[in-house]
FISE-956032 format. One record per residue: residue in three letters; x, y, z of N, C-alpha, C in turn. Coordinates in nm, 2 decimals. Layout:
% FISE-956032
+------+--------+--------+--------+--------+--------+--------+--------+--------+--------+
| resn |   n.px |   n.py |   n.pz |  ca.px |  ca.py |  ca.pz |   c.px |   c.py |   c.pz |
+------+--------+--------+--------+--------+--------+--------+--------+--------+--------+
|  ALA |      X |      Y |      Z |      X |      Y |      Z |      X |      Y |      Z |
...
+------+--------+--------+--------+--------+--------+--------+--------+--------+--------+
This chain:
% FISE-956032
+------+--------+--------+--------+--------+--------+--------+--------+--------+--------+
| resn |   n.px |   n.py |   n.pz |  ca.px |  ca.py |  ca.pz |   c.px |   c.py |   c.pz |
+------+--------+--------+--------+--------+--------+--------+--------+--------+--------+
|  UNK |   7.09 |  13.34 |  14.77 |   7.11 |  13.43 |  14.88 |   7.25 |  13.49 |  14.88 |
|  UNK |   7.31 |  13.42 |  14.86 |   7.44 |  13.44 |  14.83 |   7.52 |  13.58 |  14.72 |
|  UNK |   7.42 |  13.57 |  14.65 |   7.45 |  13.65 |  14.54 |   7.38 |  13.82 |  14.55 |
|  UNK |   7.29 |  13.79 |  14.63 |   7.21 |  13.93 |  14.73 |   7.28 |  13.97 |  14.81 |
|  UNK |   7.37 |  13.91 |  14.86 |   7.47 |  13.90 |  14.96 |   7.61 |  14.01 |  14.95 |
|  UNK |   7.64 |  13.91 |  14.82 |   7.74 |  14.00 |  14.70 |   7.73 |  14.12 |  14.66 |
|  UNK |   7.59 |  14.11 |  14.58 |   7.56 |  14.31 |  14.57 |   7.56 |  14.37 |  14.64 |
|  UNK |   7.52 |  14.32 |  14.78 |   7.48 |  14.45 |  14.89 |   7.65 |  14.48 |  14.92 |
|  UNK |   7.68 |  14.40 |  14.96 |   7.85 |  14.42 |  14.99 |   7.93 |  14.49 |  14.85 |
|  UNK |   7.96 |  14.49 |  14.75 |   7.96 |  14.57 |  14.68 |   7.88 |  14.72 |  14.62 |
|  UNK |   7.81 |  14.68 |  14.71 |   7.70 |  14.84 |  14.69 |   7.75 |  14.96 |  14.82 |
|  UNK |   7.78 |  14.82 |  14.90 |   7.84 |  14.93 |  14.99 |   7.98 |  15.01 |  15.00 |
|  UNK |   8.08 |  14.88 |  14.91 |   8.21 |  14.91 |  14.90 |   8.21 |  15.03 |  14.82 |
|  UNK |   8.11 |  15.03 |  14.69 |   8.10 |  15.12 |  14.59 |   8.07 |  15.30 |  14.68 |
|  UNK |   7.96 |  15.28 |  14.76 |   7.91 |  15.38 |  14.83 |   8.06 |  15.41 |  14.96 |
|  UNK |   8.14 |  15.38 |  15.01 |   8.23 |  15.36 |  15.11 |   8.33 |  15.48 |  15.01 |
|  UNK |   8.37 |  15.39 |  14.88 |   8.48 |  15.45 |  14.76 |   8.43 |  15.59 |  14.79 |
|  UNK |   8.32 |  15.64 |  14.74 |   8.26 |  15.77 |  14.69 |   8.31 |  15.83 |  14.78 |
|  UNK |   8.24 |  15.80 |  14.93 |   8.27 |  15.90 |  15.02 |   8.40 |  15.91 |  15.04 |
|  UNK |   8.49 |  15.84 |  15.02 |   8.66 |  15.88 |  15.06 |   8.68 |  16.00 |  14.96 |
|  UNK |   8.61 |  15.92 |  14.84 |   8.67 |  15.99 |  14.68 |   8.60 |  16.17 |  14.71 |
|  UNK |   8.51 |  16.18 |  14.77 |   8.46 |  16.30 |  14.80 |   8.53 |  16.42 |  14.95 |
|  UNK |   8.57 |  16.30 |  15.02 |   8.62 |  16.38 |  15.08 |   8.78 |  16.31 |  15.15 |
|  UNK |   8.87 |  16.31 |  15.01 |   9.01 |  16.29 |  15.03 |   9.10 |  16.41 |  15.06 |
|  UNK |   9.02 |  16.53 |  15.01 |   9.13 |  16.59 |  15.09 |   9.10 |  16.67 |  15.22 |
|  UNK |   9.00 |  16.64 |  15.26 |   8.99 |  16.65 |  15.43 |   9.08 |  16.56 |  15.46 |
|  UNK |   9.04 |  16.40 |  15.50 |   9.16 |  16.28 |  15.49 |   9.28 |  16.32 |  15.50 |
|  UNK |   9.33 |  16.35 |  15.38 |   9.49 |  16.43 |  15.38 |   9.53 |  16.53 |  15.50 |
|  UNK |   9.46 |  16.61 |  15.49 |   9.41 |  16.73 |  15.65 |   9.46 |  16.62 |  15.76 |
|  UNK |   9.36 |  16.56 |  15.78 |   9.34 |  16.47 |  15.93 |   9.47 |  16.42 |  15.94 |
|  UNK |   9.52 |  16.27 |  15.80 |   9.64 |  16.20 |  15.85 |   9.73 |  16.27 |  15.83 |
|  UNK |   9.75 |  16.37 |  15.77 |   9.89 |  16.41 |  15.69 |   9.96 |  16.34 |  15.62 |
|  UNK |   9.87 |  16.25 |  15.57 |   9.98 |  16.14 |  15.44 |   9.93 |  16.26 |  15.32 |
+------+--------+--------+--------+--------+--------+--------+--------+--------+--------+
């Protein structure tokens, strides 16, 4: 269970990445970093 546990949590980290990576320069927009 544990290890089902792991992938989903990395499936989502993976899926979380994309969307930043897709919309980083909105991001930049919003914070101004």
């Amino acid at each position: 269970h544990k290890l089902i546990y792991f992938n989903i949590i990395l499936f989502c980290l993976s899926m979380i990445n994309l969307f930043f990576a897709s919309h980083i320069s909105d991001f930049h927009q919003w914070t101004g970093i």
